[in-house]
N, C-alpha and C positions, 0 to 999 in steps of 0.2 A: 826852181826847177820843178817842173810837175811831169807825171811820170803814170800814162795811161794803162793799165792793164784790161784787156777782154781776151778771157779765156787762157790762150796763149800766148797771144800776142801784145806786143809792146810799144806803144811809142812815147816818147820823150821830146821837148821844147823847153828853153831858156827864156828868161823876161829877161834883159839884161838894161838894168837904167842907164838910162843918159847922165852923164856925169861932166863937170866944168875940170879946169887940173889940179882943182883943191877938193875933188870927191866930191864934191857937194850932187845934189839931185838935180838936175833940170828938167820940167813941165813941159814937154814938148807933146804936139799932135804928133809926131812921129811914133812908130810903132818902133820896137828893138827887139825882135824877138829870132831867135834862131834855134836849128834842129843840132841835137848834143848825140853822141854815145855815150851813156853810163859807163860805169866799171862794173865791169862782169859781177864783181861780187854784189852789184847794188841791186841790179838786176835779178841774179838770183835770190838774192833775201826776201825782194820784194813780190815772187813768185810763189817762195815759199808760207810767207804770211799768207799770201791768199789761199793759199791750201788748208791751212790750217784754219786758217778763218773761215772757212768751207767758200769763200766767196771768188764769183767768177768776176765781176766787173771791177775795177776801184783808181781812185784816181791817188797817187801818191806827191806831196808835197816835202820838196826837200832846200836846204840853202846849202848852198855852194860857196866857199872863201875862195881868197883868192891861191890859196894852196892846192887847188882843187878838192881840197877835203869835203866829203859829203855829208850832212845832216839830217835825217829824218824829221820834219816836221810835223805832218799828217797825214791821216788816208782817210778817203772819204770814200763807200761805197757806190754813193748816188751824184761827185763833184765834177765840175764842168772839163770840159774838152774843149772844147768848140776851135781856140784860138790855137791852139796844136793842128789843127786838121788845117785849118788857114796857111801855117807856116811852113809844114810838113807837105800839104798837099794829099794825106792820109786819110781816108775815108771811114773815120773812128766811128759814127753813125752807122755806116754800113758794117762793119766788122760787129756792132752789136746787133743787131737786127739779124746777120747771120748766124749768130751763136745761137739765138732765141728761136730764129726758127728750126736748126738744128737741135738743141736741146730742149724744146717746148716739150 
């Protein structure tokens, strides 16, 4: 799950693999990617770091079970988006380019 933050705003995308009915992975050019709601609380935790972190931008990586249980795996200040704005249709590009010229 990766979990974009700029400024205030959020957005969220799923990689979800392709899978045979024994779990296994399959290699497919197909794309699997779909747009998720967090659990409120993930959402705020991961606002809150950013504050404290004094950071306005950050990309958050998390794994997901099949319990819906969430994981924290990383944050990166400067990690890719690109493939969320794709699936979302969310103009994460722009939403940064606005904070910049409003907070420049």
């Amino acid at each position: 799950m990766r979990c974009t933050v700029v400024g205030k705003e959020y957005f969220v995308g799923k990689i979800k693999a392709n899978t045979n009915c024994e779990g296994q992975v399959i290699k497919t050019d197909q794309i699997n990617n779909i747009v998720v709601q967090p659990p409120k609380s993930i959402k705020m935790k991961a606002i809150q770091i950013m504050s404290e972190l004094n950071l306005t931008h950050g990309i958050f990586d998390f794994i997901v079970n099949d319990k819906d249980e969430w994981f924290f795996d990383a944050l990166n200040p400067i990690g890719q988006y690109l493939w969320i704005e794709d699936i979302k249709g969310s103009d994460i590009s722009c939403s940064i380019a606005n904070w910049l010229m409003i907070n420049n």
